[in-house]
C-alpha positions in Angstrom: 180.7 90.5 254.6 184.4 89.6 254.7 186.5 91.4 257.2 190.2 92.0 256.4 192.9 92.5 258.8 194.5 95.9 259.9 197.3 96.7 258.5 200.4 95.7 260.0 202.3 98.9 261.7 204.7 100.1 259.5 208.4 99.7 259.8 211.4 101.6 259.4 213.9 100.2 256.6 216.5 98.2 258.3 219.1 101.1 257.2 217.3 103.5 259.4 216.8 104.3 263.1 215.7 107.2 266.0 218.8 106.4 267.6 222.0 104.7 266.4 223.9 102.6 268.9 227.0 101.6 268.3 228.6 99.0 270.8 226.3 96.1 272.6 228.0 96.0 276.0 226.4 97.2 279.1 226.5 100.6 278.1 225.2 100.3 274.8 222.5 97.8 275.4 221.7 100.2 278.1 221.1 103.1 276.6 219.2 100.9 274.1 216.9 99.4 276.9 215.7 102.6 277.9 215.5 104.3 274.2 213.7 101.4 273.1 211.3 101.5 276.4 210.3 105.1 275.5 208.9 103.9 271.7 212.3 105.0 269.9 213.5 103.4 267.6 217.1 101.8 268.1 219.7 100.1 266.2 221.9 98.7 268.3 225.3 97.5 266.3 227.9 95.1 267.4 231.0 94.4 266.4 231.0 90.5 268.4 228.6 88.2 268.8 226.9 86.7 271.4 227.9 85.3 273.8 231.7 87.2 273.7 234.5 87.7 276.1 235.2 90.8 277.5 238.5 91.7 280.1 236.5 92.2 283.6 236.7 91.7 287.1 233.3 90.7 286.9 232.3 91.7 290.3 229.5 93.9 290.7 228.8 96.1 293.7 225.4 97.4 294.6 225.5 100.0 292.5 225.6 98.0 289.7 223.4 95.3 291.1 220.8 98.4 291.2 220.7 99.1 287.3 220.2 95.3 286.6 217.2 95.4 288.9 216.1 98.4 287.2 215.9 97.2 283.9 214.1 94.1 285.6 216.7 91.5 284.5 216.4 88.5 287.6 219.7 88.5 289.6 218.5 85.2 291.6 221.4 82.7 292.2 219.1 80.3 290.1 219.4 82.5 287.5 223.1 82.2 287.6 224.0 85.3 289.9 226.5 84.6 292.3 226.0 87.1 295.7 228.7 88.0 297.9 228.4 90.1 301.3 230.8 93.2 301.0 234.4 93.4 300.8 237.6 91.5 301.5 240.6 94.2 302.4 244.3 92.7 302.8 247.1 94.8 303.1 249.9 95.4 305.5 249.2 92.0 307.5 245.9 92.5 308.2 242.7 91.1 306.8 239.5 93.5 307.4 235.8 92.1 305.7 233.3 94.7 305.1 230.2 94.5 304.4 228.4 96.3 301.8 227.0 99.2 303.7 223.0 99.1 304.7 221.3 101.6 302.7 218.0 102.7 301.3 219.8 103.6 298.0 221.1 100.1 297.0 220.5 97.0 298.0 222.7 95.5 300.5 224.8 92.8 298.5 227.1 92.9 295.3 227.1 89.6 292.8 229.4 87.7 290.4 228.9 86.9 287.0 231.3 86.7 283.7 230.9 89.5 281.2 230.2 86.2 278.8 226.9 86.0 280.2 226.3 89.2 281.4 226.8 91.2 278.2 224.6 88.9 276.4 221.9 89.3 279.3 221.7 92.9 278.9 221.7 92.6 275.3 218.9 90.8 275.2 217.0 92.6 277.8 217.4 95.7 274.9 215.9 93.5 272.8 213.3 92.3 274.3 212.6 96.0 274.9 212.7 96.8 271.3 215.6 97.8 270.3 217.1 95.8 266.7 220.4 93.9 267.4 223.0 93.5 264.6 225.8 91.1 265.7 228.9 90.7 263.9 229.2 94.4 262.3 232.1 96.6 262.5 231.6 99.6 262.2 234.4 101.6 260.0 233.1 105.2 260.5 230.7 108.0 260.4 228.2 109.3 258.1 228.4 113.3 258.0 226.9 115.9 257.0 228.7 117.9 253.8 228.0 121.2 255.2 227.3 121.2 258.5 229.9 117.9 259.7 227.0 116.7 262.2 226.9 112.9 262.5 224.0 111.9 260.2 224.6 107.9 260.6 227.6 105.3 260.2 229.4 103.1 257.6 229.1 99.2 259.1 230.6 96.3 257.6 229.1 93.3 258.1 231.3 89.6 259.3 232.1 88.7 255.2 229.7 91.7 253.6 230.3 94.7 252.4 229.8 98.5 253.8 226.1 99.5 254.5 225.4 102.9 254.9 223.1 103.3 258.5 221.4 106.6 259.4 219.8 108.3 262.4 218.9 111.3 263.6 221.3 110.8 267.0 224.6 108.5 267.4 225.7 107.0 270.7 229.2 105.9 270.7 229.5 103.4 273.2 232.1 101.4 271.3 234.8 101.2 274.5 238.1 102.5 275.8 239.3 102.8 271.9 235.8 104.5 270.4 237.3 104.5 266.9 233.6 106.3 266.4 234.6 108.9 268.6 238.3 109.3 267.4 237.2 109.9 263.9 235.0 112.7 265.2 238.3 114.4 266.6 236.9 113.5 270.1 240.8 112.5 271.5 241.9 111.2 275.3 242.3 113.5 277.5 246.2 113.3 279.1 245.3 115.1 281.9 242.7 112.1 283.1 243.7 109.2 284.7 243.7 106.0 283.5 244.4 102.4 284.4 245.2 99.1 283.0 243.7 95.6 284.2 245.0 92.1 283.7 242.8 89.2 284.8 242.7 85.1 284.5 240.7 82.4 285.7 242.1 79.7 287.9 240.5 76.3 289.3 240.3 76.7 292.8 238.2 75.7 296.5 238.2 79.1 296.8 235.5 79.4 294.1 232.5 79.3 296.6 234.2 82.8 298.2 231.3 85.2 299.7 233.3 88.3 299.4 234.9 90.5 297.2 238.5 90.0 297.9 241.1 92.8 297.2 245.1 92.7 298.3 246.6 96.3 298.7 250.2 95.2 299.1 251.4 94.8 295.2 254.8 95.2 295.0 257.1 95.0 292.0 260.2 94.3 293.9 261.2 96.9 296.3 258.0 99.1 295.2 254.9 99.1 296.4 252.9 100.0 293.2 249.3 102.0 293.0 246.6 100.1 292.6 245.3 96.5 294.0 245.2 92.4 293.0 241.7 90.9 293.3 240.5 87.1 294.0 236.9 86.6 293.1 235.1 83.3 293.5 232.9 82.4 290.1 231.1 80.1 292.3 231.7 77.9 289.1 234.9 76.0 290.2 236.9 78.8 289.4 238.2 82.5 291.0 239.3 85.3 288.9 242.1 86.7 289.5 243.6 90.1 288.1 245.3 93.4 288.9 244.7 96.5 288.1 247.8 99.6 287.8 247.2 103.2 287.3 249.3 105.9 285.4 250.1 107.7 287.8 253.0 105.6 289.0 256.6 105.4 287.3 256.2 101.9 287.2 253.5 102.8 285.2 254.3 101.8 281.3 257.5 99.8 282.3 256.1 97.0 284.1 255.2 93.2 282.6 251.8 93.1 284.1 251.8 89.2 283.0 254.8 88.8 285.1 253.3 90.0 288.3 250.0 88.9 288.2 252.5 85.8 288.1 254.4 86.9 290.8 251.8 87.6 293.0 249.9 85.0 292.9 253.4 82.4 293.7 253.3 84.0 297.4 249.7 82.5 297.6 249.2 79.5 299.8 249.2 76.4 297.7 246.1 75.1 298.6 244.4 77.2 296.4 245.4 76.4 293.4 246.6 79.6 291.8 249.3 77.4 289.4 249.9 77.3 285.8 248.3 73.8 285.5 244.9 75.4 287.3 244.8 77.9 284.9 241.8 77.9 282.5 242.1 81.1 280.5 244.6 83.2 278.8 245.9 86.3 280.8 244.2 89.2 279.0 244.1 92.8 279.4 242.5 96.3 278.9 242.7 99.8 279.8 240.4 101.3 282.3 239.7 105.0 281.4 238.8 106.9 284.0 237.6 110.3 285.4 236.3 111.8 282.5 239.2 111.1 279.9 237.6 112.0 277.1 235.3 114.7 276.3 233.4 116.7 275.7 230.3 114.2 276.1 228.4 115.9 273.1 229.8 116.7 269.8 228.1 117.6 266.6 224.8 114.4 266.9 227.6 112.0 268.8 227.1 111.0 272.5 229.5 109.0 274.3 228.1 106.3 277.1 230.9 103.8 279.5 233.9 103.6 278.7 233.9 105.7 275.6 233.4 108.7 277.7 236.1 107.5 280.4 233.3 107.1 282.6 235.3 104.3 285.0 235.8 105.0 288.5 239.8 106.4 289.6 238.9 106.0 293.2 238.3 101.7 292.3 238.1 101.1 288.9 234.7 100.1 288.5 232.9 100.8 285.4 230.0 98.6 284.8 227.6 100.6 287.2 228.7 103.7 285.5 228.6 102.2 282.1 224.9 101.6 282.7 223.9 104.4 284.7 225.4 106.5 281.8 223.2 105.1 279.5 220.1 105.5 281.3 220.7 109.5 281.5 221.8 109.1 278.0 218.8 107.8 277.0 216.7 110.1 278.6 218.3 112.9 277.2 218.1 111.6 273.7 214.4 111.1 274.7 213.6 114.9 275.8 215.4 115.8 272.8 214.1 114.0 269.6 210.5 115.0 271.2 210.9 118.3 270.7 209.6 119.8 267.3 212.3 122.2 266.4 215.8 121.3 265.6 217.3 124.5 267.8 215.3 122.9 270.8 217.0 119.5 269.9 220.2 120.6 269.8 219.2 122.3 273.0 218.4 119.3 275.0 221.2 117.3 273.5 224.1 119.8 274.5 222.9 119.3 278.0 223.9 116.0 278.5 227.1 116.6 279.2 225.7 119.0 282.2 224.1 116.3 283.0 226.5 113.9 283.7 228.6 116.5 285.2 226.0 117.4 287.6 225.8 113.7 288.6 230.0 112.5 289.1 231.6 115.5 288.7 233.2 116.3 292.3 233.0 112.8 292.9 235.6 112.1 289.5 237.2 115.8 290.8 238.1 113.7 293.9 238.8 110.7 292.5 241.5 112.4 290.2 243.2 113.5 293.2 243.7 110.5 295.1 244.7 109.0 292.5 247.8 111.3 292.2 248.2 111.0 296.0 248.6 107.3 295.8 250.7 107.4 293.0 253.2 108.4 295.9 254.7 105.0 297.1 255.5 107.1 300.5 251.3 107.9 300.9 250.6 104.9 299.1 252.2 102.5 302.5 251.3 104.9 304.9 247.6 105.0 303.7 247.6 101.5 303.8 249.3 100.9 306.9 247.7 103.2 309.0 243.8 102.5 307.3 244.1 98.9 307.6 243.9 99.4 311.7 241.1 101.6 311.7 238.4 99.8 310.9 235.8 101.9 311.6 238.2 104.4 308.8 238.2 101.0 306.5 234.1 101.5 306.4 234.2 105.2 305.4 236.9 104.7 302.8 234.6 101.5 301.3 231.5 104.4 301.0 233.6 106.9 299.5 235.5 104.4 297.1 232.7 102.6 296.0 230.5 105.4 295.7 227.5 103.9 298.1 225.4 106.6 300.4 222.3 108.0 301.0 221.4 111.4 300.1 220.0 111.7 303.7 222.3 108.9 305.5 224.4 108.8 308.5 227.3 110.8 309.1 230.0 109.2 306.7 227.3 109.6 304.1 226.7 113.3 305.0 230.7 113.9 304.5 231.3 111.7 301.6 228.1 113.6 299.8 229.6 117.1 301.5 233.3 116.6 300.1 231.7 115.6 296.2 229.7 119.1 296.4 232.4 121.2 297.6 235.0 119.7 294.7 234.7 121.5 291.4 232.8 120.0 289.0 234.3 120.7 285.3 232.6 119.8 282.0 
């Protein structure tokens, strides 16, 4: 008797996917971790390839450091992770260190790593999960629908090729601060959100070996003390990156050479650190941090937006990596829920939600990060906040919870009023 082999499962044609997700970088791969995890599935399309630069701090709090551990990627220091303990504030002569705050939440220490390696770690983690990786495809727009306009898949042109035609039954735009995807399906900015710009370089340095988080609060372009903060991180490689971030809300916003004062800055740094031109191992780059919401709504017509497409970063700290990811976790269980239903009303249904969704989980928190960023935009609150913080240490602890976003549902007092004051602010979609 001669037995024959099953059948191999069959696959989907390469053109074709659940989920469509366009943009590899921790929000994309992400959501792609967790669509692929539930037996979608994904084609996860980006424009790079591996391993690829991307403009970054590339410190990670806790909250961060949670969605790595989630997705079970190893954040050991032999795995390349550098840890640090909390935060280093400087501003108005003082130096306060904080550390991260003890909670059941998160774990109790933040890490370092270069987006060069940590992009392509998450990446492959989606892989790995399931999800098929195109690198090196741009894509140049979306696929719709002649009567209805609903996203039904995207054009994608391959390094050297030509346009290929990719369908799906749901899109995720997590394509960046730009999201051409999201642009060409009308979904614009918003002016009324805030939004920052970042400038960063590397520099050979002692200080490389740093266990903290450093940030300086006293930026001044000449005679004004600016809104926002310069950073020193130590890569624990030899080098420190070194950057500073500026919000709009300024009037030095838009008519200040960032280039020059990152250069500035870093003169008035004792020499023993090495923050000169001959140290320097990278170019200065730049991006914009969009924050607060900046561009919505969240749903539109089969697209979701994940990171920074959505304008997902921080305003009270700029941080977007742990919302990146975190995004694309409730992204993908939406986008789950929804393509199990049977009906295409009950689809939709689940879909539209997301936005509620992600309102329900930063929305008074963002409502209050919108404000104080206005309120430092005021270089009169802007010094007195710093000047008068900066002695209070105990002040310095609550403001690292409520910037950072760290607390326990049923913590200690700070928690309580930091988790109090995000419930009370209104929560728009």
């Amino acid at each position: 008797m001669t037995e024959h082999a099953p059948p191999a499962p069959e696959q989907p044609p390469a053109d074709e996917a659940d989920v469509i997700v366009v943009g590899a970088g921790p929000a994309g791969a992400t959501t792609a971790f967790y669509l692929a995890q539930s037996g979608l599935d994904v084609l996860l399309l980006e424009k790079s390839r591996f391993p690829r630069e991307k403009v970054c701090g590339d410190g990670l709090t806790p909250r961060a450091v949670k969605s790595l551990i989630g997705m079970g990627i190893s954040v050991s220091e032999q795995d390349g992770w550098v840890r640090n303990k909390g935060l280093r504030v400087i501003g108005a002569g003082q130096r306060l260190e904080l550390a991260w705050p003890e909670l059941s939440s998160y774990p109790g220490f933040g890490l370092v790593r270069t987006r060069h390696d940590l992009d392509e770690a998450l990446a492959r983690r989606a892989q790995q999960a399931g999800a098929r990786l195109i690198e090196g495809i741009t894509v140049t727009g979306p696929v719709r629908h002649e009567r209805t306009g609903r996203i039904t898949g995207v054009v994608g042109r391959p390094d050297g090729g030509e346009d290929r035609r990719y369908s799906a039954r749901v899109v995720v735009a997590a394509d960046g601060n730009s999201s051409r995807l999201s642009v060409s399906m009308g979904l614009r900015k918003r002016d009324d959100r805030p939004l920052g710009v970042a400038v960063r370089t590397y520099y050979k340095s002692p200080r490389h070996n740093d266990d903290y988080l450093e940030s300086w609060l006293d930026l001044w372009d000449g005679d004004r003390l600016l809104p926002g903060y310069g950073w020193i991180f130590g890569m624990g490689d030899g080098t420190s990156n070194i950057g500073l971030g500026l919000l709009n809300t300024s009037a030095a916003f838009g008519h200040t050479d960032y280039h020059a004062l990152l250069r500035k800055w870093l003169k008035a740094m004792p020499a023993e650190w090495g923050f000169t031109e001959e140290n320097r191992t990278a170019p200065i780059r730049g991006a914009a941090l969009p924050m607060g919401f900046n561009r919505t709504p969240h749903y539109h017509q089969g697209l979701l937006l994940a990171g920074d497409a959505g304008g997902l970063v921080n305003p009270f700290n700029g941080e977007g990596i742990a919302y990146a990811m975190e995004s694309g976790e409730i992204l993908a269980r939406t986008i789950t829920q929804a393509l199990a239903r049977g009906r295409g009303a009950e689809t939709e249904r689940v879909l539209a939600g997301y936005p509620h969704a992600l309102s329900q989980e930063y929305g008074g928190y963002y409502t209050l990060g919108r404000a104080f960023v206005k309120l430092i935009g005021k270089p009169g609150f802007m010094r007195f906040a710093t000047k008068h913080g900066m002695s209070r240490p105990a002040l310095m602890r609550f403001a690292l919870k409520l910037l950072a976003n760290l607390t326990d549902p049923g913590g200690d007092a700070t928690d309580r009023l930091v988790n109090g004051l995000s419930r009370l602010a209104p929560n728009p979609e």
